[in-house]
DRENMIBA-201834 format. One line per 2 residues: number of its first residue (from 1); for each residue x, y, z of C-alpha. Coordinates in pm, 1 decimal, m for minus. Layout:
// DRENMIBA-201834
NUM) X Y Z | ... $
// end
This chain:
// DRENMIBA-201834
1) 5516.7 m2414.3 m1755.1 | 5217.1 m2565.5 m1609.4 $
3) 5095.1 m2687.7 m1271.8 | 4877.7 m2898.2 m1096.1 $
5) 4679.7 m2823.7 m761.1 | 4703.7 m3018.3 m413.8 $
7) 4464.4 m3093.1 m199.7 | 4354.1 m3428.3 m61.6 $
9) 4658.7 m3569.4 m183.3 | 4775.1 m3406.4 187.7 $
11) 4603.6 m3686.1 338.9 | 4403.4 m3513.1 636.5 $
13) 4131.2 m3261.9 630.3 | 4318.4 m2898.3 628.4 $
15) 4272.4 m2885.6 275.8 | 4171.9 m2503.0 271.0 $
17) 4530.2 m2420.1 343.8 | 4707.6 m2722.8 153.2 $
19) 4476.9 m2677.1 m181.0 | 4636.5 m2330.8 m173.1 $
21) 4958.3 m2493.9 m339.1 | 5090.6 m2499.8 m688.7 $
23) 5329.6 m2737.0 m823.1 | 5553.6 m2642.8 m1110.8 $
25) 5806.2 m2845.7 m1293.3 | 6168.3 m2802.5 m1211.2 $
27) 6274.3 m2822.1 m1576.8 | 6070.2 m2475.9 m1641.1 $
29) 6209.3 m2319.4 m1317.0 | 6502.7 m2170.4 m1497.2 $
31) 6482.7 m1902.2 m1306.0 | 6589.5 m2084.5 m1025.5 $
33) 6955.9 m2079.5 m1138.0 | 6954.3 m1648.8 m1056.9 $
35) 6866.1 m1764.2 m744.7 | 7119.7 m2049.2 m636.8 $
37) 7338.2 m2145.7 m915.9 | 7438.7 m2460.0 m679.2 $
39) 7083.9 m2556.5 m588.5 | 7010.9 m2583.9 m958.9 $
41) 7289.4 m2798.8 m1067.7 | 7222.2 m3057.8 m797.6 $
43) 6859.8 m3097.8 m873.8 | 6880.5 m2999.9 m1270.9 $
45) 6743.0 m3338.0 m1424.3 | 6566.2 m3497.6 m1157.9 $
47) 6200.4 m3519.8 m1196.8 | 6102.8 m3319.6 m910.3 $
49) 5803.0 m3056.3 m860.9 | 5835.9 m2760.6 m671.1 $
51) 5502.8 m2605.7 m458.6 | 5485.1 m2254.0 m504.2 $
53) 5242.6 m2097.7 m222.1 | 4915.9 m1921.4 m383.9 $
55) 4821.3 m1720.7 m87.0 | 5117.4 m1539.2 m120.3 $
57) 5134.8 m1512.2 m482.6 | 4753.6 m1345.4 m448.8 $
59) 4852.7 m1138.5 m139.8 | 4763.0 m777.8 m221.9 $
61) 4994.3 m682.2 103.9 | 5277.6 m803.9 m75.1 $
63) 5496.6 m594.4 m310.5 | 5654.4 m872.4 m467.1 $
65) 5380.0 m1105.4 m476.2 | 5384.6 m1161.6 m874.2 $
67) 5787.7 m1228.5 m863.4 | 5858.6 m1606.8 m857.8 $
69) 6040.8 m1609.2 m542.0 | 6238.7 m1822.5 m298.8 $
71) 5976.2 m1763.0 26.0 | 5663.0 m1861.1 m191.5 $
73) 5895.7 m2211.3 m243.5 | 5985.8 m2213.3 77.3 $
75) 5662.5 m2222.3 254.3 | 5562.1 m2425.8 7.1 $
77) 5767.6 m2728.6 76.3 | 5763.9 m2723.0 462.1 $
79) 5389.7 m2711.3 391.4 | 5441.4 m3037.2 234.3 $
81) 5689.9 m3180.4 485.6 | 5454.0 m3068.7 770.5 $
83) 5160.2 m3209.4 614.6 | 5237.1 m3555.4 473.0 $
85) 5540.6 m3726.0 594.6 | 5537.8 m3955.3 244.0 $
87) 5522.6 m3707.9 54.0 | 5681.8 m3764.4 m250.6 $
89) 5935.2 m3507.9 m316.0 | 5986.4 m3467.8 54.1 $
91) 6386.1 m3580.1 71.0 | 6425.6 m3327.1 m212.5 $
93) 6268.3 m3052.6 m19.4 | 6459.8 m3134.5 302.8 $
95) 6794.5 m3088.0 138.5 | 6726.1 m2797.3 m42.2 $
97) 6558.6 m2601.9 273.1 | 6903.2 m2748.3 438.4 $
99) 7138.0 m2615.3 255.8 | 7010.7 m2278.7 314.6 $
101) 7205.3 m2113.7 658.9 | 6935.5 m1902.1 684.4 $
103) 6637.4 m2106.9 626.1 | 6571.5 m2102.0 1000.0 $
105) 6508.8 m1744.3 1051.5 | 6319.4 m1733.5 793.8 $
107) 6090.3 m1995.6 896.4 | 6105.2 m1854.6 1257.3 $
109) 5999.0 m1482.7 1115.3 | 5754.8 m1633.4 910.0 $
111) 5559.1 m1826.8 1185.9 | 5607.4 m1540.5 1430.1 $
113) 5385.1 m1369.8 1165.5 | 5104.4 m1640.5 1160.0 $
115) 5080.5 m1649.4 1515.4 | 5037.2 m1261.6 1530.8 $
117) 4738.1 m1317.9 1302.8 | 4628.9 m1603.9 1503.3 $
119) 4617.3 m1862.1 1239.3 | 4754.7 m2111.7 1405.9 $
121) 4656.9 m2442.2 1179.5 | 4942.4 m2321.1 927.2 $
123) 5165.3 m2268.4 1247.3 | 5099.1 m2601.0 1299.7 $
125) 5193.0 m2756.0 1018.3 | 5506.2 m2514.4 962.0 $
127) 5595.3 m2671.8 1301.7 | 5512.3 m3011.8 1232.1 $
129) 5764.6 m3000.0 919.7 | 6066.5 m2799.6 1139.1 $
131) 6020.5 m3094.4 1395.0 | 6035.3 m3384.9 1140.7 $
133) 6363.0 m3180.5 976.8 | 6595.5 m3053.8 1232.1 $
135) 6414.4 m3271.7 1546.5 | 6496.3 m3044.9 1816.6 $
137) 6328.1 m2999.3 2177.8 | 6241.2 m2607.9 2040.9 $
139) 6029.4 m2688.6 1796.9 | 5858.1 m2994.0 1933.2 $
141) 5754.7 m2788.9 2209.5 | 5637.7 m2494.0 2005.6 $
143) 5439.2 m2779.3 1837.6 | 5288.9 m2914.8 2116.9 $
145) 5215.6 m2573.0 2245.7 | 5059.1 m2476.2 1943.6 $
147) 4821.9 m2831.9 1975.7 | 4741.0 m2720.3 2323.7 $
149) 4554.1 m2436.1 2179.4 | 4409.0 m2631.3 1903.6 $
151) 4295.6 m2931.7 2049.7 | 3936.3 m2842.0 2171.5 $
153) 3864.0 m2695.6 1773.1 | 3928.5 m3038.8 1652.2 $
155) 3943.2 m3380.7 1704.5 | 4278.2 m3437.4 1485.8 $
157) 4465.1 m3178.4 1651.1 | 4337.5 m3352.2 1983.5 $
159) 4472.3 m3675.8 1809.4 | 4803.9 m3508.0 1712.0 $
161) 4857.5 m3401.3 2063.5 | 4836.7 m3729.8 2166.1 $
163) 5078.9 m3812.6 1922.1 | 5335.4 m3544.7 1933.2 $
165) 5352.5 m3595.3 2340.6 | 5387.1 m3976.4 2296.6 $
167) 5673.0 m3915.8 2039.6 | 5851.9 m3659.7 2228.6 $
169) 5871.4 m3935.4 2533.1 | 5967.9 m4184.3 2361.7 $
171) 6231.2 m4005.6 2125.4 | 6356.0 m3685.2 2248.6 $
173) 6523.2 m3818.9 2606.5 | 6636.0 m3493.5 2707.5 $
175) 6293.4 m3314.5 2667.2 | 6206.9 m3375.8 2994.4 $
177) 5918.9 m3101.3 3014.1 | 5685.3 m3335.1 2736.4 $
179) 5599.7 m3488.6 3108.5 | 5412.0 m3146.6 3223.4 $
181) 5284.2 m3097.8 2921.8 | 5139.8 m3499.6 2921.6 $
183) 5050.3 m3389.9 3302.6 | 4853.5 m3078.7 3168.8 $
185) 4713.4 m3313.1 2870.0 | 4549.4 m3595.2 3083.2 $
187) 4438.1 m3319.2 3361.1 | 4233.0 m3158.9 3078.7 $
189) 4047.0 m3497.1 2976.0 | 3990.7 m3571.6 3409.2 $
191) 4231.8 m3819.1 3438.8 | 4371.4 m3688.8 3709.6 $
193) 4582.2 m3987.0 3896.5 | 4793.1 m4028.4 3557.4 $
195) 4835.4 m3648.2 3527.9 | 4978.5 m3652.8 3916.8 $
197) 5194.2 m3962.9 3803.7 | 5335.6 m3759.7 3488.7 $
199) 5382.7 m3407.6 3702.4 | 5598.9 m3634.6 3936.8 $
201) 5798.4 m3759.2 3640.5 | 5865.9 m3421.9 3564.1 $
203) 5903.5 m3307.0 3910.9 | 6178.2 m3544.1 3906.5 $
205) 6399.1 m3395.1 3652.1 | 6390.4 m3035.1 3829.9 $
207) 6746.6 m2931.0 3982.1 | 6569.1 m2686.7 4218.7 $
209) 6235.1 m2654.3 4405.3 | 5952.1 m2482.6 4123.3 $
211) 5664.1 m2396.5 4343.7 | 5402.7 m2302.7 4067.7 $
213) 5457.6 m2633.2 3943.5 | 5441.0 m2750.8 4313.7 $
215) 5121.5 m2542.4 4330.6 | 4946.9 m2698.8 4044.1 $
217) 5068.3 m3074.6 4173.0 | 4832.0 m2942.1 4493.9 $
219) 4532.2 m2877.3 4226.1 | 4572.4 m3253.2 4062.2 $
221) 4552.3 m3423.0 4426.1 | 4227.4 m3153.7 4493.0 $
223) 4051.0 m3278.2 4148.6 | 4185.7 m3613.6 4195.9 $
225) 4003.9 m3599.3 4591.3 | 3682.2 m3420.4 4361.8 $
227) 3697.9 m3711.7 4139.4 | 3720.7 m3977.6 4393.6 $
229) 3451.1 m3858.6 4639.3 | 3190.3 m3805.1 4351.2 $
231) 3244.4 m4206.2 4293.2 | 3165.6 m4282.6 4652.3 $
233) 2901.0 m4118.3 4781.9 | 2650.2 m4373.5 4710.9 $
235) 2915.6 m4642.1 4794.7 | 3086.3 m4492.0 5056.1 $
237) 2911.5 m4183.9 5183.6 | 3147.6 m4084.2 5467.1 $
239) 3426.4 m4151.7 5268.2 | 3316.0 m3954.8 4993.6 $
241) 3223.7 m3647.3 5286.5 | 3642.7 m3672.2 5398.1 $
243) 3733.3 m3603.4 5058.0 | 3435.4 m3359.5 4969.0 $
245) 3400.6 m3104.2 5198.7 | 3751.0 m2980.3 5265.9 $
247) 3734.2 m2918.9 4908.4 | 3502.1 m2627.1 4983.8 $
249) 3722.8 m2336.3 5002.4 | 3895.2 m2437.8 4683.2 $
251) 3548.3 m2494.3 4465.0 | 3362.7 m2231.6 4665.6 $
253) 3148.9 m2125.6 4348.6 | 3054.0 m2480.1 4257.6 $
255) 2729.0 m2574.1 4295.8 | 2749.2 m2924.6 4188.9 $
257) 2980.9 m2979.9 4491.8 | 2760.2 m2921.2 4710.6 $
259) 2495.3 m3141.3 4545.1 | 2731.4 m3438.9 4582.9 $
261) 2814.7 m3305.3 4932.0 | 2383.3 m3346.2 5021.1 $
263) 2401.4 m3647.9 4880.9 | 2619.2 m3835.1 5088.2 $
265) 2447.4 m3689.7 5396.5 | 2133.2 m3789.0 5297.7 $
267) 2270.1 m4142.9 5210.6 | 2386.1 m4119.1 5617.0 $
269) 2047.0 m4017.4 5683.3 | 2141.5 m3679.1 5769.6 $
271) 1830.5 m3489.8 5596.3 | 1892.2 m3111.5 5751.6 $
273) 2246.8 m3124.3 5667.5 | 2183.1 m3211.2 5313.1 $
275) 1925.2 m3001.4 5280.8 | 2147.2 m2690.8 5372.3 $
277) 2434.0 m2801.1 5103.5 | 2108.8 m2844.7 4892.1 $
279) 2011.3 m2501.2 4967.3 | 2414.0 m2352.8 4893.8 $
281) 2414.4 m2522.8 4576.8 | 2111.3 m2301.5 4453.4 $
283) 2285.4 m2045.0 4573.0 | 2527.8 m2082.6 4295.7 $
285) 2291.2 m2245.5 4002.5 | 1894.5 m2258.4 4052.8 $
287) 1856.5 m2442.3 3685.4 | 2024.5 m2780.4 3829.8 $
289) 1684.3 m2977.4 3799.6 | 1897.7 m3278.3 4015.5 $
291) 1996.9 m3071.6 4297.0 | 1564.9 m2959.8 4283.3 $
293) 1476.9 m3362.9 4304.8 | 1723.7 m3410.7 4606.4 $
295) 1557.1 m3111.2 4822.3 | 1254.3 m3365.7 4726.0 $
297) 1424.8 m3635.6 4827.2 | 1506.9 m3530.6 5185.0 $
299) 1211.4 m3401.6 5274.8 | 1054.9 m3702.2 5164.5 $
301) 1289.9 m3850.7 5378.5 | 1169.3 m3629.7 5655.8 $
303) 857.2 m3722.7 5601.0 | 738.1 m3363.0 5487.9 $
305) 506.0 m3472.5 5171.5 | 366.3 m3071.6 5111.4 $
307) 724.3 m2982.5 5057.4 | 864.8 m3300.8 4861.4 $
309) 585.5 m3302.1 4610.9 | 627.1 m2928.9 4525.3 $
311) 977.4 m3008.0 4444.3 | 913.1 m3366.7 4246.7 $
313) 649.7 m3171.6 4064.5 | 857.0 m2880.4 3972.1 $
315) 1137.7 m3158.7 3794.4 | 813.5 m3356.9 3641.7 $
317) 736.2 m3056.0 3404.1 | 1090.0 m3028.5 3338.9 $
319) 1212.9 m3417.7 3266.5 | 882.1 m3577.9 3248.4 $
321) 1057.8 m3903.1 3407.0 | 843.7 m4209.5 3525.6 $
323) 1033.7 m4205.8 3878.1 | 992.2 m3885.7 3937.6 $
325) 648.4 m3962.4 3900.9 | 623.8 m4264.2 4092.9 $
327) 775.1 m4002.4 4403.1 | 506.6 m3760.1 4353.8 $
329) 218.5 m4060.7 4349.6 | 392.7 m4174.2 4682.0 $
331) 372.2 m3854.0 4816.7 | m5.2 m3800.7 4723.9 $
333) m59.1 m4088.7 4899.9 | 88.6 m4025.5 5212.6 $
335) m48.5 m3707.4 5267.0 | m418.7 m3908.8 5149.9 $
337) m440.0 m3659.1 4852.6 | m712.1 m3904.4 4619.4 $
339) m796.4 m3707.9 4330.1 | m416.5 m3593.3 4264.0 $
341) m286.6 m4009.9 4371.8 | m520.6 m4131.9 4127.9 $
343) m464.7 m3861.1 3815.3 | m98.8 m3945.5 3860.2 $
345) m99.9 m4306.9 3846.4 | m310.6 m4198.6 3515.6 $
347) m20.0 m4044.0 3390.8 | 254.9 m4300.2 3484.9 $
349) 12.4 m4562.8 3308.2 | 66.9 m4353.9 3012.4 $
351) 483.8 m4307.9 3011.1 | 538.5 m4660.0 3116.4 $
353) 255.6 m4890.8 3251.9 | 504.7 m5203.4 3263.0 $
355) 786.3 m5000.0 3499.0 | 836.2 m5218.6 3812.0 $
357) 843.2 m4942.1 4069.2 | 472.6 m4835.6 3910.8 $
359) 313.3 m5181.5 3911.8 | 473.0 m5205.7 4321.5 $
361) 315.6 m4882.4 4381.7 | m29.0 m4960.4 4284.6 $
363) m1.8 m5322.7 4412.9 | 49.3 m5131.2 4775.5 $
365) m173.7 m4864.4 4724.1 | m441.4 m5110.1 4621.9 $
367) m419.0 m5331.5 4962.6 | m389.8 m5020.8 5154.1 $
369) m716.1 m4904.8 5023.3 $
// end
């Protein structure tokens, strides 16, 4: 008997798992006729390797790990299934786990036993090869499921998702729930109007009234309003308030709603107001060094210099930006400070002594002197 080892002939990048796979010849598997006399006969001649699993063969915590038997195949050929649909010897493996009854349960027991020890990349792939076998709505939705949880680890399982939800719609027609999960897929990456569209979808196939999912339809039109007044509060400042603020009670804790909220009422002109959303938003987060610039900002814009500059200042040491500087020379120079005007046109000169707003500033500084 001899063997060879797998690993990148898998095709993807879970190779730590995969590599962990020996393949025998069938011809020195006589052993294999104890176990299914039937099995044997059918595949006796054919030139057909078998994967034994490793990690079970070297598994101190199991009695019968040095005994050449049929769970150490069996693992080992949904492995392969799960993990490279052109596999080779795939057909043969598909038969053979088929014409065992109780091949399910044993798969079923088996993953029930990686997902107690949380190793969900070989659930995955178990999954992935029940799916392409017996292409039921159980296990595509255990897969996707299982994706759900893997998706922010990696950017294949992210991928897979992708792919296992766009299969599922387009094959499975009476898995109507793939639309929630699609919903729940899209909400995750903020695209929020085509996770409403898919929640409807699957809002459609209910029989009766669910009102969690009703509840979390409520959420997707409350990001979706999030979403939609952050665009327009330069654009469309009072739109952007209609949306914004009755969002309040539902994103109580976030500080960069209230940011957004300031600026729109600054972009109205109304300075006090922003200021005060300015003022809940530290509340929440004092290390948002764009909420500190728009206190600046409006108190510019009330014409209160001594306060503004403290602020620009206080973002200068932090971002070290050339308009943030050009704010604090304009502020030095309304409130006639001329040894602080002049030492920060110094330093402007030196971060960017071609920026436009710069060369303005000293044009205007230099015919009102």
């Amino acid at each position: 008997m001899y063997g060879v080892r797998i690993g990148e002939v898998m095709g993807y990048n879970i190779n730590d798992r995969l590599s962990k796979l020996l393949f025998i010849e069938l011809k020195d598997l006589t052993v294999l006729e104890k176990i299914n006399s039937d099995l044997y006969k059918n595949l006796q001649g054919k030139d057909v390797l078998f994967p034994l699993d490793l990690k079970m063969i070297i598994d101190k915590n199991n009695p019968k790990r040095s005994e050449l038997t049929m769970d150490k195949l069996f693992v080992g050929m949904l492995l392969c299934i799960g993990g490279n649909e052109n596999f080779i010897y795939n057909s043969y493996y598909e038969d053979i786990i088929l014409s065992f009854e109780s091949s399910q349960d044993f798969y079923k027991g088996y993953i029930y036993s990686l997902i107690q020890k949380d190793d969900l990349s070989e659930t995955y792939i178990m999954l992935k090869g029940l799916s392409k076998i017996y292409y039921n709505n159980e296990y595509k939705e255990k897969l996707i499921t299982v994706l759900f949880s893997l998706k922010d680890k990696n950017d294949f399982f992210n991928n897979e998702l992708k792919l296992e939800i766009d299969d599922a719609i387009k094959n499975y027609r009476t898995f109507h729930k793939v639309y929630l999960y699609k919903s729940m897929m899209e909400r995750d990456e903020g695209n929020y109007i085509l996770a409403l569209e898919s929640v409807d979808k699957y809002i459609s196939t209910l029989k009766e009234e669910d009102k969690e999912i009703e509840k979390y339809r409520e959420q997707l039109i409350s990001y979706r309003d999030y979403e939609d007044g952050k665009e327009k509060i330069y654009s469309s400042p009072k739109e952007a308030l209609e949306k914004l603020i009755p969002l309040i009670d539902l994103f109580k804790d976030d500080a960069l709603l209230y940011y957004y909220i300031a600026i729109a009422h600054r972009k109205l002109g109304l300075y006090n107001q922003a200021l005060y959303y300015l003022e809940l938003s530290r509340n929440y987060d004092t290390d948002i060094v764009e909420v500190v610039n728009e206190i600046g900002l409006n108190y510019a814009s009330l014409n209160i210099y001594d306060k503004a500059v403290k602020y620009f200042e206080t973002v200068f040491k932090v971002t070290n930006a050339i308009e943030v500087c050009t704010n604090i020379i304009m502020c030095y120079f309304k409130l006639g400070e001329k040894e602080q005007l002049d030492r920060y046109i110094n330093i402007a000169r030196n971060i960017n002594k071609d920026d436009e707003i710069l060369l303005e500033l000293e044009e205007f500084i230099l015919k009102a002197r």
